[in-house]
Phi, psi and omega in degrees: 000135179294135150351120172249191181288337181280357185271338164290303191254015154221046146297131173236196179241161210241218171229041184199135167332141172203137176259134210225088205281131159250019164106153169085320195137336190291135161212182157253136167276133151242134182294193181276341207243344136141008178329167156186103212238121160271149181208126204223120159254141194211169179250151166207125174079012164094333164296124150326107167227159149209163167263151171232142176256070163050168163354099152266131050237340186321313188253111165281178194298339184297320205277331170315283209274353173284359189291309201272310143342333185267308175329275201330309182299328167332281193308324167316308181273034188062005185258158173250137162303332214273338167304307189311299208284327191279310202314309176299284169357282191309321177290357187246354154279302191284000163294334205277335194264331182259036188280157132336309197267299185344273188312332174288272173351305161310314144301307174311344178289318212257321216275320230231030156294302181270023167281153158271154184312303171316293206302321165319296169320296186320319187252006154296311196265031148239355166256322147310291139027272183235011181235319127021248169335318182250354146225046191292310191258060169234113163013116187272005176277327179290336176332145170217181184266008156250045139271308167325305186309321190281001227214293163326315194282343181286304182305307184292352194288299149000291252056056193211059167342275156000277218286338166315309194304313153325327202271317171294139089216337173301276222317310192285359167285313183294304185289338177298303184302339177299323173264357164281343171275358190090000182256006185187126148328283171226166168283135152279007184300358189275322180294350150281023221251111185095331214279354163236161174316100206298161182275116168298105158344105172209114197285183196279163133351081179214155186260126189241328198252141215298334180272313195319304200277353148278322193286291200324303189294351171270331125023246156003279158314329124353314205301151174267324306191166180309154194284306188323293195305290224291320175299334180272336202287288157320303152320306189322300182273032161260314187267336171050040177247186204284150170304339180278355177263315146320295201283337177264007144022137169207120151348309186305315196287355232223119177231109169272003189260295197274000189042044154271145163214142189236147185202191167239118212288159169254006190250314177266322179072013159239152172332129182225151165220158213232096138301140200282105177274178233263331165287314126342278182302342174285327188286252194349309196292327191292335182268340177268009086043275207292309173261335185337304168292343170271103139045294193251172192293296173277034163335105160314159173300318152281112189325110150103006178233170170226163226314176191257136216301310175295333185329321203260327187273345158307315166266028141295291198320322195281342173261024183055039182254139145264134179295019191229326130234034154257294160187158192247186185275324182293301163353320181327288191310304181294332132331237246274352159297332172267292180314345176287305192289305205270277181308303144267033169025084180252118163317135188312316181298323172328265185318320168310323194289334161249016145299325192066037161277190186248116184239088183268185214258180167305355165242038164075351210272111175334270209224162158171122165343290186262039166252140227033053168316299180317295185314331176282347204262352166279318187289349162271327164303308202263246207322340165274357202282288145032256162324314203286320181302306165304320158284344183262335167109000181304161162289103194257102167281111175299151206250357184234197176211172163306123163266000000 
């Protein structure tokens, strides 16, 4: 007699395995401990086998026997279910390791040893985030571009042009490393090339103009805020480096006798090095009392980190600047990049170079540390000098002319 439901769910268990035949081959085991697992025995190839179709109640008795209907058409066609069942298994693994997100995880393992960290965060948490969701477990060989597109078009929904462009720039990163390993033919990203709004330019947040930039510094001067922040603060438009550089700071990096500090850009990734002026370096000696002992210059609340990625724009804000169209902690750079030229008329090359851009020169040659040193290092002198001038509020005459 075939199986009804109630006899399936007020089977119970005794003190021996016992089987509950529904006809076909199909049946329920029920264990000693009261388990109840469908199993279907069939012959193939002249051999006794069986399959298990899974659990009750997960698997009802309805889902049982089309399960055991399907065995049959198998069996019909020449095939063992049971192959059939490892094989689909196996393919549903190796899709599961050659998913989007699988492989992408894998390029980020690889892509992002000489990243900085922030920048690494970011683009973790914008391919969860808004790429993820929507095509994570899909085959990265099946990717197409209106799947991508369709993944672009959400992110642009937000208004957050940019970060679409981003996340295709992601995407197409994630699919390159994908054909380089052998998991994926071609990128469609290219093929999306117009299909979103180009992005409007919007530079950072900066004070350009020389009395705006004595009331900052007089600011500045001002802060209420932890002796650490007011120390970062201050510094920040004498060294004029990327904010992530500022905060990561490091004793180790710091020759204050020689009035240096040498590091590694987090954007270029080669040695830059910063001369001090005098003032500077006065900023530093007075913090290191406070800080000396700690790994970094600027120490975070938390042991063993330094300040935190918002900290400077956060006290611009508490000192009643917006950071969205006044000045940012980044802003620093375009201040002495404009005022150098235009006010102290410093050659451009001069300046790029201690920006740590990338210039190259008549011999191909990018960046090097130690070029135009001498000039750079009277010239970071004369801008702290400068400064000091903006701030106390004088009428600022320039003291050089172009060299």
């Amino acid at each position: 007699m075939a199986l009804s439901d109630t006899a399936v769910r007020t089977a119970k268990a005794t003190d021996k395995p016992i089987k509950l035949a529904d006809g076909g081959g199909l049946y329920l085991y029920v264990t000693m401990t009261g388990g109840k697992l469908w199993r279907l025995d069939y012959r193939f190839g002249g051999k006794r086998k069986t399959l298990s179709f899974g659990a009750y109640p997960a698997v009802s008795l309805k889902d049982a026997r089309e399960r055991r209907e399907q065995a049959r058409k198998l069996l019909a066609n020449g095939q063992d279910p049971g192959e059939v069942k490892k094989a689909t298994k196996a393919a549903t693994v190796a899709a599961s390791a050659n998913s989007f997100e699988a492989v992408a995880r894998e390029w980020i393992s690889r892509w992002k040893t000489d990243k900085a960290e922030s920048h690494t965060s970011k683009v973790i948490a914008r391919l969860e985030n808004d790429v993820f969701p929507w095509i994570g477990t899909v085959p990265v060989s099946d990717i197409t571009a209106p799947m991508v597109l369709d993944v672009l078009r959400r992110i642009e929904a937000r208004g957050v042009v940019e970060t679409a462009h981003r996340a295709k720039e992601n995407v197409s990163m994630v699919m390159r490393y994908a054909i380089a390993t052998g998991r994926a033919d071609r990128d469609p990203c290219p093929d999306l090339r117009g299909a979103l709004p180009p992005v409007r330019k919007k530079h950072m947040a900066a004070i350009t103009d020389p009395v705006k930039a004595g009331e900052l510094l007089r600011a500045i001067d001002q802060y209420a805020g932890s002796h650490v922040v007011r120390a970062a603060l201050a510094l920040a438009p004498l060294v004029f480096v990327r904010p992530g550089e500022l905060r990561g700071a490091k004793w180790a990096e710091i020759d204050l006798d020689k009035a240096e500090w040498r590091y590694t850009t987090s954007k270029t990734k080669t040695e830059h090095l910063v001369p001090l002026a005098h003032q500077a370096v006065a900023i530093l000696r007075d913090i290191e009392p406070i800080s000396g002992r700690d790994v970094f210059v600027f120490p975070g609340v938390r042991s063993g980190r330094s300040i935190s990625d918002g900290t400077i724009n956060r006290a611009l804000q508490g000192m009643g600047y917006d950071t969205q169209t006044e000045v940012t902690g980044h802003g620093f750079r375009a201040m002495a990049r404009t005022l150098l030229a235009e006010e102290l008329h410093f050659r451009p090359e001069v300046i790029e170079h201690q920006l740590a851009h990338k210039v190259p020169d008549a011999l191909g040659t990018a960046y090097n540390r130690t070029k135009y040193l001498k000039e750079r290092r009277e010239m970071m002198q004369v801008w702290a000098d400068y400064l000091d001038r903006l701030k106390r509020g004088a009428d600022v005459i320039p003291l050089r002319t172009a060299g």
